[in-house]
Backbone bond lengths (Angstrom), bond angles and torsions (degrees), N, CA, C in turn:
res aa  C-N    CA-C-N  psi(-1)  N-CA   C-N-CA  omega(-1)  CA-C   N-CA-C  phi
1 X - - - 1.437 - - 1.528 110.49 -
2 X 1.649 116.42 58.95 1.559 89.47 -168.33 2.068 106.11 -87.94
3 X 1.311 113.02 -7.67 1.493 102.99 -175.76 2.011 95.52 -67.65
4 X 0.994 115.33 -17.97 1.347 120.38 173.85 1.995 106.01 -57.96
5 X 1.108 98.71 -53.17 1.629 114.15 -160.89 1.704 105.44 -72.04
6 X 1.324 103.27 -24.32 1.565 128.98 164.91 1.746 124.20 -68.20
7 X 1.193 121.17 6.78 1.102 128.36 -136.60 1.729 88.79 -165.38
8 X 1.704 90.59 87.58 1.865 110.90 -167.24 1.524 99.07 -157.97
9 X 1.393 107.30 140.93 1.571 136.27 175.77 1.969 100.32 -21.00
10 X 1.203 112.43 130.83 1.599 107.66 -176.59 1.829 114.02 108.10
11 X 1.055 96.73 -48.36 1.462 93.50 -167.63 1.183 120.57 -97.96
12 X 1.716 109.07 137.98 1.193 118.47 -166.66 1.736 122.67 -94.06
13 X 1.459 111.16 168.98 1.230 115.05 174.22 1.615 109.59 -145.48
14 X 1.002 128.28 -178.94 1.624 149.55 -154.34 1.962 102.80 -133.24
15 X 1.082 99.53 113.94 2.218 87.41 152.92 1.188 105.75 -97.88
16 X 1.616 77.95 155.58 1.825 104.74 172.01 1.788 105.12 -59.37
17 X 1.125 113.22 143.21 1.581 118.25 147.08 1.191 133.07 -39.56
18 X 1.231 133.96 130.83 1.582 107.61 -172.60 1.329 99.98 -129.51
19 X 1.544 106.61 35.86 1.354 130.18 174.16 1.370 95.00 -99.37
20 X 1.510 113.65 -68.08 1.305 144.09 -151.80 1.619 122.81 -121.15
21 X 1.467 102.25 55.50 1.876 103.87 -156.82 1.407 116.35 -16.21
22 X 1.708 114.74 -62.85 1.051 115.49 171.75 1.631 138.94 -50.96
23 X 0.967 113.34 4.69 1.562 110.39 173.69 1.142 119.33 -142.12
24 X 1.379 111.47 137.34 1.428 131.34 -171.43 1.261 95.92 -50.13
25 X 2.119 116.12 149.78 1.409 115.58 140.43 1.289 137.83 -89.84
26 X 0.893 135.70 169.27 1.636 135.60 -144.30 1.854 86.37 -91.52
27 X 1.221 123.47 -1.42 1.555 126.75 -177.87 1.155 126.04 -59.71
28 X 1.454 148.98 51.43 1.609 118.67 -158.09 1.403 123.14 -69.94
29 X 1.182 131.24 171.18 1.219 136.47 -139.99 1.381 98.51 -140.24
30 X 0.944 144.13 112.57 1.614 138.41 179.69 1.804 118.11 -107.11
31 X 1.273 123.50 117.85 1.661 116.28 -164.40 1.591 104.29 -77.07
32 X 1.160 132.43 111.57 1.136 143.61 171.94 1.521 121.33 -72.71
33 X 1.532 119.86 -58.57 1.611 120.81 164.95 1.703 89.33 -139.66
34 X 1.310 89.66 -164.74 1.649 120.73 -167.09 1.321 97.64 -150.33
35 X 1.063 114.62 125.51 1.817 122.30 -178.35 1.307 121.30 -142.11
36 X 1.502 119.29 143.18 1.573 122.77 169.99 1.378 128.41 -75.84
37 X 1.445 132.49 62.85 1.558 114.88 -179.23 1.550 128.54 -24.15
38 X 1.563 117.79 128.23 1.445 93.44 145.59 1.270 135.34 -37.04
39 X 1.432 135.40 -19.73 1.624 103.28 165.37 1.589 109.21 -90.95
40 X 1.361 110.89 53.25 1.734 112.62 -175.55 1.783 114.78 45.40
41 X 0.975 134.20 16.67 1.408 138.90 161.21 1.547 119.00 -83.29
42 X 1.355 111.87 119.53 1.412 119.15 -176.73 1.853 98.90 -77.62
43 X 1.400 93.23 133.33 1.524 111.68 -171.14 2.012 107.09 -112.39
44 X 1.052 109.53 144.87 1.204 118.38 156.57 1.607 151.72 -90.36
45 X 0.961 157.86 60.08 1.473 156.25 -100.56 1.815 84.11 -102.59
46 X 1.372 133.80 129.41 1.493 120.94 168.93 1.503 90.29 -132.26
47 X 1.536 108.33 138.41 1.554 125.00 143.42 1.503 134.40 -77.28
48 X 0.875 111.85 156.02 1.700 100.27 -176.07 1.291 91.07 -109.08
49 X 1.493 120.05 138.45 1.435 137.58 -163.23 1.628 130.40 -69.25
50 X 2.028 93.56 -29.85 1.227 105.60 -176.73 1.578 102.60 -111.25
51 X 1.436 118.42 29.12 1.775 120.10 175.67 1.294 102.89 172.43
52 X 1.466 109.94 83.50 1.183 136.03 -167.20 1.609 108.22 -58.02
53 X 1.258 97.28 2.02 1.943 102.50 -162.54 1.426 93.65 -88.10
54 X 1.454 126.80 -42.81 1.313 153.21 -177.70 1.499 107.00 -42.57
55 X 1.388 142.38 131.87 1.297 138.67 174.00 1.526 113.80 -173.49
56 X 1.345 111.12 152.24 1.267 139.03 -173.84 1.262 94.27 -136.33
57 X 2.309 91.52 163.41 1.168 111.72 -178.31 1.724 91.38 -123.92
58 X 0.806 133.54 137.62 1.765 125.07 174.70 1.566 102.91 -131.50
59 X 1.200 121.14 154.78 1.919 134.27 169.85 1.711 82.76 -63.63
60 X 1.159 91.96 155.34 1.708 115.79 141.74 1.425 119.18 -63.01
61 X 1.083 102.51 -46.06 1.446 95.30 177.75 1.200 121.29 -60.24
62 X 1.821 120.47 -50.35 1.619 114.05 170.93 1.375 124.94 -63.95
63 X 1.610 113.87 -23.19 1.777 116.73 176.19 1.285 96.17 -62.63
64 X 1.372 141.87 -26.15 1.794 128.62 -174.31 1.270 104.63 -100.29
65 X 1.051 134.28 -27.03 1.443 133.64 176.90 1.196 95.96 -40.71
66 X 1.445 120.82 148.39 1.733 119.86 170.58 1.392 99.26 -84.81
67 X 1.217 120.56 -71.56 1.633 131.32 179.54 1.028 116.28 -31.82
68 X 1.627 140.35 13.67 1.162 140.51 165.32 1.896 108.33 -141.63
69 X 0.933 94.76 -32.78 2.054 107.42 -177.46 1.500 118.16 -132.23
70 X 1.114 139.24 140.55 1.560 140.09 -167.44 2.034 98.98 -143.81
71 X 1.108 110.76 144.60 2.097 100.48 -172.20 1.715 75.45 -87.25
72 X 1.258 111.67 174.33 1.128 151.22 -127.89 1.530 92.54 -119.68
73 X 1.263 146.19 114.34 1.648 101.20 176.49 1.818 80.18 -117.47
């Protein structure tokens, strides 16, 4: 699992459009923690970069999915 091991406090990512699957939104996504749910599912905590107030929780699994998240370069 190393895109897993890649995937630490700091680093950013992009969503898909859900206008336009293929293209990134202009949104960045900043990884805040990494967490274990009680139902054993590793969770993601993301900030949004330009309004830090802004936040999500996402799986691990959907932050690597491409078709939903892309890193930031």
């Amino acid at each position: 699992m190393a895109a897993e091991s890649q995937v630490q406090a700091g680093r950013r990512y992009r969503a898909m459009t859900s206008s336009m699957p293929s293209q990134l939104s202009n949104i960045v996504w900043e990884v805040d923690r990494l967490t274990v749910g009680t139902d054993g599912i590793q969770y993601v905590r993301l900030i949004r970069s330009d309004d830090r107030g802004r936040q999500k929780i996402v799986s691990l699994e959907a932050l690597l999915d491409r078709h939903y998240f892309r890193p930031d370069q």
